[in-house]
Backbone bond lengths (Angstrom), bond angles and torsions (degrees), N, CA, C in turn:
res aa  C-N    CA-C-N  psi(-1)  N-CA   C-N-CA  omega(-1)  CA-C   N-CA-C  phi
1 X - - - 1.448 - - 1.530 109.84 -
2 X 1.081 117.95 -91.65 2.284 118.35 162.06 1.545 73.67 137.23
3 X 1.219 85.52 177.63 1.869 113.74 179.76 1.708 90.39 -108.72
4 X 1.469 79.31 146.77 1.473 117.25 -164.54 1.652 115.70 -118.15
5 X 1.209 143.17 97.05 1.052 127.85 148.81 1.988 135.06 -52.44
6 X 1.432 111.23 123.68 1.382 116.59 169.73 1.350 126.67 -145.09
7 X 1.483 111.82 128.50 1.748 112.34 171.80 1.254 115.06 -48.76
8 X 1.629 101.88 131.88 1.429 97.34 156.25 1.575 97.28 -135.77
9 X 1.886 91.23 139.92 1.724 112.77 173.59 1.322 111.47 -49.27
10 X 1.086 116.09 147.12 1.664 128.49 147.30 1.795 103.09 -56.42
11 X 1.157 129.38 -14.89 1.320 123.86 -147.68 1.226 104.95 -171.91
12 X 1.254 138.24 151.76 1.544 132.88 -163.77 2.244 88.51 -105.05
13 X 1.085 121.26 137.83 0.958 128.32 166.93 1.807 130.92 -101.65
14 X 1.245 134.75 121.03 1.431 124.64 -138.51 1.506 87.48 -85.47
15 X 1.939 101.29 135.24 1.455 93.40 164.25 1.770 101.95 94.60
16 X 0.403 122.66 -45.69 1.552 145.69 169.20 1.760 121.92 -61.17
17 X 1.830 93.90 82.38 1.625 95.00 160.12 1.579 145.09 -94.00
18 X 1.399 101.06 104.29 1.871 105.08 -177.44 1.244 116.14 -48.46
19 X 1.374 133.21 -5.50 1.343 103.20 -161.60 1.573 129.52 -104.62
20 X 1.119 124.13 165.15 1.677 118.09 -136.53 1.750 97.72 -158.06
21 X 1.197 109.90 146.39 1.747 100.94 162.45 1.131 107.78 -72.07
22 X 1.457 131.02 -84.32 1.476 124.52 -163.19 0.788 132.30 133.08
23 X 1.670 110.60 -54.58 1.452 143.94 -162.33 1.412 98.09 -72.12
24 X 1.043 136.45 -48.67 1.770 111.64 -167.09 1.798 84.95 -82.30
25 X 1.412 138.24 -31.48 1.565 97.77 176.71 0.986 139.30 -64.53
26 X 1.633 99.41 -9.71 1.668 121.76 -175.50 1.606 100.07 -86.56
27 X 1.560 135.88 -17.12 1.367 137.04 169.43 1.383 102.78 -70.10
28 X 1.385 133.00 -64.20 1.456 144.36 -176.51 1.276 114.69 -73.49
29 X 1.310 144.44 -11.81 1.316 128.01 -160.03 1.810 110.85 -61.45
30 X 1.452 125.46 -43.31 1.022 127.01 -165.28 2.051 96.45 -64.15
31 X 1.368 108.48 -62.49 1.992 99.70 155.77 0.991 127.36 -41.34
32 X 1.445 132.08 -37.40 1.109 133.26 167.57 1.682 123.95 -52.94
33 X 1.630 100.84 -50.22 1.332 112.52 166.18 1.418 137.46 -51.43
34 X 1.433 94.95 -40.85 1.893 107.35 167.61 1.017 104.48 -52.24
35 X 1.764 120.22 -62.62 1.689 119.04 -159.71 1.803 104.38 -63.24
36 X 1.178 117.70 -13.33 1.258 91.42 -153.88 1.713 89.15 -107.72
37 X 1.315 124.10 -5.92 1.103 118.95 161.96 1.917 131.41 -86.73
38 X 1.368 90.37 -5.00 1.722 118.31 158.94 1.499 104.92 -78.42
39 X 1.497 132.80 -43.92 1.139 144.38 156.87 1.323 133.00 -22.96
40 X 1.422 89.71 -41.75 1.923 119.32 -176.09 1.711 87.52 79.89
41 X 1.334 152.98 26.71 1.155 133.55 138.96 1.325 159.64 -104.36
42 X 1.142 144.42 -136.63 1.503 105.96 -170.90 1.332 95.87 -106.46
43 X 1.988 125.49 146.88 1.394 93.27 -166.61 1.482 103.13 -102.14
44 X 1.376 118.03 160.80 1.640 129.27 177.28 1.862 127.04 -12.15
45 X 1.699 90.08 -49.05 1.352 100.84 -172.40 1.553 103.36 -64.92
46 X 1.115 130.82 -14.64 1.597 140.60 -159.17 1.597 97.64 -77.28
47 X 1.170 127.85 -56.62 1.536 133.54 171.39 1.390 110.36 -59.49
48 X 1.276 141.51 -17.94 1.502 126.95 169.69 1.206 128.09 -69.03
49 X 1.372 117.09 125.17 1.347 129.56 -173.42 1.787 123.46 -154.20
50 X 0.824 97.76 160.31 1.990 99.90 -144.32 1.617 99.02 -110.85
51 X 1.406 103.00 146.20 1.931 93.65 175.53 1.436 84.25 -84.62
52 X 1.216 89.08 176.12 1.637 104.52 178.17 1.531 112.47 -85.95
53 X 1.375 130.46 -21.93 1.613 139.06 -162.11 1.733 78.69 -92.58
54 X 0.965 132.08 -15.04 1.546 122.85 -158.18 1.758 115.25 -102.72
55 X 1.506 85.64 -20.67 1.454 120.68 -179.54 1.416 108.62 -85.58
56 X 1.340 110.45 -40.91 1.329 124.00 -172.43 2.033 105.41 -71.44
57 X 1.129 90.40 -57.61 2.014 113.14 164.39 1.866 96.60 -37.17
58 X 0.897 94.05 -56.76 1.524 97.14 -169.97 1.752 128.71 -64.22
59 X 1.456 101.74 -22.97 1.246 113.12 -160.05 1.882 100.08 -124.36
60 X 1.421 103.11 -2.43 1.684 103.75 163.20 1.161 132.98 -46.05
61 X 1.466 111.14 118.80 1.350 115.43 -176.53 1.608 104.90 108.34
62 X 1.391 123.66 -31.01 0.971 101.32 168.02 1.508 141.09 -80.38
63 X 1.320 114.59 30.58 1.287 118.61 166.02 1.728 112.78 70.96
64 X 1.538 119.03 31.94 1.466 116.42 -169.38 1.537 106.59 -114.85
65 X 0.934 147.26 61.53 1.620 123.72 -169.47 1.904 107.83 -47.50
66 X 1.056 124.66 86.57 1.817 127.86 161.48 1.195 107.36 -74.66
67 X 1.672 72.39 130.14 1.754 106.71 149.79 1.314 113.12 -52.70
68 X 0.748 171.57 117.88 1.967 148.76 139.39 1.403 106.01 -102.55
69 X 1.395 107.52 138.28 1.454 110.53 -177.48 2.056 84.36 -92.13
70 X 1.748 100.64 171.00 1.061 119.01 179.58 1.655 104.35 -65.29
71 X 1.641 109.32 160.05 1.139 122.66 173.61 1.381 124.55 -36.61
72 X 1.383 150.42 133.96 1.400 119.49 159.93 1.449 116.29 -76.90
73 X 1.210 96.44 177.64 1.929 101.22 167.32 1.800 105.58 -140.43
74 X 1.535 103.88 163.05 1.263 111.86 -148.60 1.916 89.47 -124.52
75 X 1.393 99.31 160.69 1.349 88.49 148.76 1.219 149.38 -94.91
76 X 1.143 114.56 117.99 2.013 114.66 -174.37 1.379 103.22 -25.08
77 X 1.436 132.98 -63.56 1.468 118.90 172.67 1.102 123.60 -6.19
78 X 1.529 100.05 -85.91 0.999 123.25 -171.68 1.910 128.81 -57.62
79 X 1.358 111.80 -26.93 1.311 122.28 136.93 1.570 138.79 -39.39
80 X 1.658 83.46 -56.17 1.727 95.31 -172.92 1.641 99.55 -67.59
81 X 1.621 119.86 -43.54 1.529 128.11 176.71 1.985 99.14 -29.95
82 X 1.064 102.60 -51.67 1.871 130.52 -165.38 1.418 83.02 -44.54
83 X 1.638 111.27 -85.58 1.165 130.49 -121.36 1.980 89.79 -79.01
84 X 1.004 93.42 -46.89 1.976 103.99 176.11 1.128 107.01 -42.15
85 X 1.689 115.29 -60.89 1.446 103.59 -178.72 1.942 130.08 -83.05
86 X 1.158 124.90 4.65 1.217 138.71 151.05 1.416 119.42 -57.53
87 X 1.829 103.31 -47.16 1.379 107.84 -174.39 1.567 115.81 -60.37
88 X 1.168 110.16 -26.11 1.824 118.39 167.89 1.336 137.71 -59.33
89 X 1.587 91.29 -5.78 1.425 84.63 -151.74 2.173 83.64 -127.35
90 X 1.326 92.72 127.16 1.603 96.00 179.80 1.888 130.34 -46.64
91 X 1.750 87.24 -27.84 1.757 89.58 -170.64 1.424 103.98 -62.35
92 X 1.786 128.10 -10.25 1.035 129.17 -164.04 1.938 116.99 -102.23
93 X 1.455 103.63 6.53 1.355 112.76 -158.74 1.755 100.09 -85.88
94 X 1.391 130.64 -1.75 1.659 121.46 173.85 1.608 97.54 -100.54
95 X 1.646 127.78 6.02 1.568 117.46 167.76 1.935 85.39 -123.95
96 X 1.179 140.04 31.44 1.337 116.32 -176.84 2.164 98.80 -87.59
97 X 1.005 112.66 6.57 1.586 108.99 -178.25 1.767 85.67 -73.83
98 X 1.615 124.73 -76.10 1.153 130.43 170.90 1.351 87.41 -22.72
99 X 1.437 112.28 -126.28 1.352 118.88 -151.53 1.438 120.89 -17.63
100 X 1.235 121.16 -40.79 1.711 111.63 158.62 1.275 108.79 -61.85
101 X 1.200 162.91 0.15 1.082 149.61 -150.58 2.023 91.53 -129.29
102 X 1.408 122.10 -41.99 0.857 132.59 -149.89 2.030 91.58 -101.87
103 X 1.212 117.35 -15.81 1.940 134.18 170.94 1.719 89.07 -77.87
104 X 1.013 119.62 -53.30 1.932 110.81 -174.10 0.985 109.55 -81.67
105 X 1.538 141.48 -24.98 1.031 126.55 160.80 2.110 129.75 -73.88
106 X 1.528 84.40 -28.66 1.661 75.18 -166.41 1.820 91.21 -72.24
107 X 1.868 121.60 -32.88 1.259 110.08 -175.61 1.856 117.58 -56.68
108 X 0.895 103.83 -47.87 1.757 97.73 176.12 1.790 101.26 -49.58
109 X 1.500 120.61 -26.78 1.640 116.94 -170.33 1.444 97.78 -74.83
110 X 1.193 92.31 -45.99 2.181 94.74 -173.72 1.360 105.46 -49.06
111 X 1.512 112.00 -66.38 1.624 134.11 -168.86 1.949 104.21 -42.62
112 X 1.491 97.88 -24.91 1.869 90.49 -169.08 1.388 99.21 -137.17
113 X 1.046 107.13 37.68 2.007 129.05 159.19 2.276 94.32 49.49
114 X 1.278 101.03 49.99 1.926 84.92 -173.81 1.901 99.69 -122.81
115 X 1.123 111.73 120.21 1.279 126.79 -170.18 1.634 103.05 -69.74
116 X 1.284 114.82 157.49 1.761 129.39 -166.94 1.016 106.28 -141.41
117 X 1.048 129.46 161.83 1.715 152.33 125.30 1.620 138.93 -115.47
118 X 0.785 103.26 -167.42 1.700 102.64 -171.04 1.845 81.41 -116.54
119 X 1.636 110.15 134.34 1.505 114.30 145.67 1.537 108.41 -107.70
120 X 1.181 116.00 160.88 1.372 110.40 -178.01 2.172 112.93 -101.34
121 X 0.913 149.03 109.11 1.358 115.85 -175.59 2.067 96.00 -108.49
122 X 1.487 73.14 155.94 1.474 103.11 -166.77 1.783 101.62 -96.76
């Protein structure tokens, strides 16, 4: 299967489908991250953040009872800032399906003020 990057809303938006492959942003993100910190912007990995029940799924068996505070959320702006300026830049053109996919989604987030993040699935 591979790990997959996908937005998830702060808020369900009407009309409005999130869903996205992932997987090649989840191949590039650490490249992705360089360029976009050559960029001067914030890079991708910065918005990922985990529910805690998902965290918990993940870490079974290892004998930890966690705290986890709730997910954060980011601003779509500040995403969309991300995803816009990646799209310019060629090293990013074998994940640009994602990043188009991830430009229509964060704009419907901007347009109706609802904060996001990246979860990662494994």
């Amino acid at each position: 299967m591979g790990t997959a990057y996908y937005i998830v809303l702060e808020q369900e938006i009407a009309g409005l489908d999130t869903t996205m492959d992932g997987k090649i942003l989840a191949r590039m993100v650490e490249d992705l991250d360089e360029v976009a910190e050559e960029l001067g912007v914030q890079p991708l990995s910065d918005f990922v953040s985990i529910d805690p029940e998902t965290a918990r799924e993940l870490l079974e068996g290892e004998g930890e009872d966690l705290d986890l505070p709730p997910p954060a959320n980011f601003s779509a702006a500040d995403g969309l800032a991300t995803v816009r300026a990646l799209m310019t830049r060629p090293e990013a053109e074998p994940a640009m399906e994602d990043l188009e996919a991830c430009e229509r989604i964060l704009i419907a987030a901007v347009e109706d003020g609802v904060g996001w993040h990246f979860e990662v699935d494994f």
